[in-house]
C-alpha positions in Angstrom: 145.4 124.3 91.7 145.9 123.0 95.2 143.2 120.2 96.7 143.5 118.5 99.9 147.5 119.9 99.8 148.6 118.6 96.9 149.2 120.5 94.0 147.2 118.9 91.2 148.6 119.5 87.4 147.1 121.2 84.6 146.5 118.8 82.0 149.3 119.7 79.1 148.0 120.2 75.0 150.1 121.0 72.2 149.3 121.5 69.2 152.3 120.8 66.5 152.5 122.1 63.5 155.4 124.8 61.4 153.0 127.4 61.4 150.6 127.0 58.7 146.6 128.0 58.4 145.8 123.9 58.8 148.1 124.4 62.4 146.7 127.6 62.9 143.0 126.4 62.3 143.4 123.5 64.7 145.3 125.9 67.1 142.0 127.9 67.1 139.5 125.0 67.4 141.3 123.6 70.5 141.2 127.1 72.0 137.7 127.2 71.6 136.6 123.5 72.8 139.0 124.2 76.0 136.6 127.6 76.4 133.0 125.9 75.5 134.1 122.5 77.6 135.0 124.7 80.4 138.5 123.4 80.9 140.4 126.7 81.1 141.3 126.3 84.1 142.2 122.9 84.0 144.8 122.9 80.7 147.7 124.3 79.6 148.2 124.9 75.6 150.9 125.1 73.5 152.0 125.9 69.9 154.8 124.4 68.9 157.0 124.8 65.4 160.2 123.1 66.5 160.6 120.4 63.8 163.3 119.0 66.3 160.6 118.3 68.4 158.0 116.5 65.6 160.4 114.0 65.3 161.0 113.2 68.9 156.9 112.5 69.3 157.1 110.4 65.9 154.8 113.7 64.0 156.1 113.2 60.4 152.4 114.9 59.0 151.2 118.3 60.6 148.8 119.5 62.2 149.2 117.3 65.5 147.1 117.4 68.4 149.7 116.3 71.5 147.9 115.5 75.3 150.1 115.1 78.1 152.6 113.5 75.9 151.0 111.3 73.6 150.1 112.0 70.2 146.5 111.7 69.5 145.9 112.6 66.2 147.9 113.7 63.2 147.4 115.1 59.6 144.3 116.7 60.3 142.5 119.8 61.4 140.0 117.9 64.0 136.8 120.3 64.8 135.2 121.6 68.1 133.2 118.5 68.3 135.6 116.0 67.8 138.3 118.1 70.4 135.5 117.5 72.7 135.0 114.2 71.9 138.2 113.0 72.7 138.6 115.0 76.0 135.6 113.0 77.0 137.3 109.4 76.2 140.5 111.0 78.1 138.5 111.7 80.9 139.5 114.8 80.8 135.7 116.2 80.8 
């Protein structure tokens, strides 16, 4: 997305987890809070199950929700709601 001649980047979200339905189910959930909050044009999503890469962000517990680099919440599947929730404290919405 280009404004004013600068090319402005999409916001990054990963979701980390080896592959399981907890992964899969929080996987879904931010697919669907990107789509209700409007942001698909604005983000970039990612699954990712290298394990290599847990440890380099300090994830020990899966799922983990990853934005723009910083780990915002682990061990939990976190729903629509609270997806929303925190793009709103990021500023993000």
């Amino acid at each position: 997305m280009v404004r004013g001649g600068v090319m402005k980047n999409k916001i990054r979200i990963e979701v980390l987890g080896p592959g399981c339905k907890n992964c899969d189910d929080l996987y879904d959930n931010v697919l669907k809070s990107i789509e209700q909050a409007g942001l698909k044009e604005k983000v970039e999503v990612e699954k990712r199950q290298d394990i290599d890469y847990f440890i380099k962000m300090g994830v020990f517990s899966t799922p983990a929700l990853v934005i723009d680099g910083r780990v915002v919440s682990t061990s939990r599947v976190l729903s629509r709601d609270q997806i929303i929730e925190i793009f709103e404290k990021r500023g993000i919405i």
